[in-house]
VOGU-3710 file (C-alpha; in Angstrom, 3 decimals, decimal comma):
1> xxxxxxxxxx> -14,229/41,709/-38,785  -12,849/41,118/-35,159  -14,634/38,959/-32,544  -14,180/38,696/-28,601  -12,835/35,970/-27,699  -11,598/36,422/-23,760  -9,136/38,914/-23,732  -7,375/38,866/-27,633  -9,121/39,691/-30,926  -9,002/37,022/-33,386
11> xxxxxxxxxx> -10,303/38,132/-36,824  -13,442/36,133/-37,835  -13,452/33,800/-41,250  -15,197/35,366/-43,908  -16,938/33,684/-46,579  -16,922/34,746/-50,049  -19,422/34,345/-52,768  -18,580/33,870/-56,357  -19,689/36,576/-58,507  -21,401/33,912/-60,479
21> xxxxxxxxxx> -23,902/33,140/-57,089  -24,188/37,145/-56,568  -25,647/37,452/-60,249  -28,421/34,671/-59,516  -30,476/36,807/-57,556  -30,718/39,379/-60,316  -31,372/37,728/-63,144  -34,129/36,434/-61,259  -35,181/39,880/-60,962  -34,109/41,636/-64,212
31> xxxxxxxxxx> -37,337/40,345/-65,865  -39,831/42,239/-63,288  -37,419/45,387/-63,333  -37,623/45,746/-66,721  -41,531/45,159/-66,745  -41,970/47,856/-64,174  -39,063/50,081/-65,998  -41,417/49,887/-68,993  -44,729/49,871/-67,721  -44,522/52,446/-64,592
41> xxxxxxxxxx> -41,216/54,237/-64,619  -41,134/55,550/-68,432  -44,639/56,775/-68,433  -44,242/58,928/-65,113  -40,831/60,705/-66,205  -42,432/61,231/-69,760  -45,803/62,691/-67,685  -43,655/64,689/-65,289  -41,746/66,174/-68,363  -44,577/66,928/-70,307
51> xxxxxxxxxx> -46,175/68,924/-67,230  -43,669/71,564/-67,891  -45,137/72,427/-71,478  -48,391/73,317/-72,596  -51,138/71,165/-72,937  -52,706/72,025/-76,281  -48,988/72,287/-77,681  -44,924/71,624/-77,239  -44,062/75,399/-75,742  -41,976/74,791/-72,601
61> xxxxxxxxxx> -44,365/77,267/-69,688  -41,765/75,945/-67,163  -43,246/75,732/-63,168  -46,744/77,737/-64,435  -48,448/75,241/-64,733  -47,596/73,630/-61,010  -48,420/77,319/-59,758  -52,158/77,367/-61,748  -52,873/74,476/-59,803  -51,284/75,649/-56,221
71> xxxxxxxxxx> -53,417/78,384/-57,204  -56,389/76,830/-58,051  -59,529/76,829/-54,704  -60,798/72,792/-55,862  -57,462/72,087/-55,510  -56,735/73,683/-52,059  -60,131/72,440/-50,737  -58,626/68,666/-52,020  -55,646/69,022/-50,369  -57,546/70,070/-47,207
81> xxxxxxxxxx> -59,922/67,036/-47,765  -56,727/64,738/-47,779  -54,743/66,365/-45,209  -58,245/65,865/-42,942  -58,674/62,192/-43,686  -55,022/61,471/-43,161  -54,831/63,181/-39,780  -58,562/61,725/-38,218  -59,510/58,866/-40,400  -56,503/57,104/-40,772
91> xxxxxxxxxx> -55,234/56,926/-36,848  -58,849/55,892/-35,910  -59,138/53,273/-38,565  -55,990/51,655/-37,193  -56,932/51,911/-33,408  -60,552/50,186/-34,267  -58,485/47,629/-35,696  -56,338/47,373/-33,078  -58,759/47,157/-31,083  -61,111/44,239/-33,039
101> xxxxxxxxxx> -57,811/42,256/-33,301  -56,980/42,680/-29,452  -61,003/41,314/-28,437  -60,319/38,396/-30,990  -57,266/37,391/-29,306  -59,033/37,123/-26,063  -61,570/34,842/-27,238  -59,355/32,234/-26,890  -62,361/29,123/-27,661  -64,026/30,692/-30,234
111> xxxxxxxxxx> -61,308/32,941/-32,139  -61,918/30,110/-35,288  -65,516/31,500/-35,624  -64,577/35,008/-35,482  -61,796/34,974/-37,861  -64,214/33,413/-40,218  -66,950/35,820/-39,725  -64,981/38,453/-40,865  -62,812/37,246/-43,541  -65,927/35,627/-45,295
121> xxxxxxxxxx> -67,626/38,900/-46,255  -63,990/39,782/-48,523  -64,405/36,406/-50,283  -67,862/36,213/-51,194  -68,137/39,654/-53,578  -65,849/38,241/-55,636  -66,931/34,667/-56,355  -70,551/36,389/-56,430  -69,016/38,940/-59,495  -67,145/36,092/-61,197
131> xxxxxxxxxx> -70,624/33,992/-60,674  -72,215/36,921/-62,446  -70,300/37,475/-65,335  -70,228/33,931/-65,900  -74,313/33,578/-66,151  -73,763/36,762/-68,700  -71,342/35,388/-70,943  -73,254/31,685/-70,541  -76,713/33,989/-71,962  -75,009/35,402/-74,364
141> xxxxxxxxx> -73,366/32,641/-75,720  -69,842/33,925/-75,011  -66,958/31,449/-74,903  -63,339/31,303/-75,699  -64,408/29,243/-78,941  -66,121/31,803/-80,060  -63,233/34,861/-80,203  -61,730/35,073/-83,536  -57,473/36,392/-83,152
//
């Protein structure tokens, strides 16, 4: 790779990594491909080959059964439904947020408060739900002591 430098080229250093430092990065991830390789991947190509046979047996019907559903009206009317909410709901859900986001900005004094006021509404379902179950499990005597592997 060439550099200016006034009016010659000189040819910029390069550095190298060892193929040792390259493979770090990978076997790092090799665990989490292979999870997602086994868990997600496998299952979808086995789905999208079985969609090309019959469901109550193994005869191969080909693209029928993708043109039974083009075909079908509950389908149609829920691509319609989708197509709708993409094309209204989702541009006006993003300029109201825009918007929200622009007024807290201006409130320069109190932006603390507002930030608070609405991120505490996402935390509390949860801790309410894991409050719940734990009163349920509490009544009904329900611990880890109690499971039997």
């Amino acid at each position: 790779m060439f550099v200016k430098g006034g009016f010659w080229m000189r040819k910029k250093r390069e550095y190298s990594v060892p193929i040792r430092e390259q493979m770090v990065p990978w076997l790092f991830l090799l665990p989490s491909l292979l999870f997602v390789s086994i868990m997600v991947l496998i299952p979808m190509l086995d789905a999208l080959r079985r969609s090309f046979f019959l469901a109550a047996g193994d005869r191969f019907v080909g693209f029928q059964n993708y043109l039974a559903v083009l075909r079908n009206h509950a389908f149609k009317l829920a691509a319609a439904n989708t197509a709708k909410f993409i094309l209204v709901c989702i541009p006006l859900l993003l300029l109201f947020s825009l918007a929200v986001s622009l007024m807290l900005a201006s409130f320069r004094e109190k932006r603390g408060i507002f930030k608070t006021s609405f991120l505490v509404p996402m935390a509390i379902p949860v801790a309410s739900i894991v409050l719940l179950w734990r009163v349920i499990f509490i009544k009904m005597d329900f611990s880890m002591h109690s499971l039997h592997f």
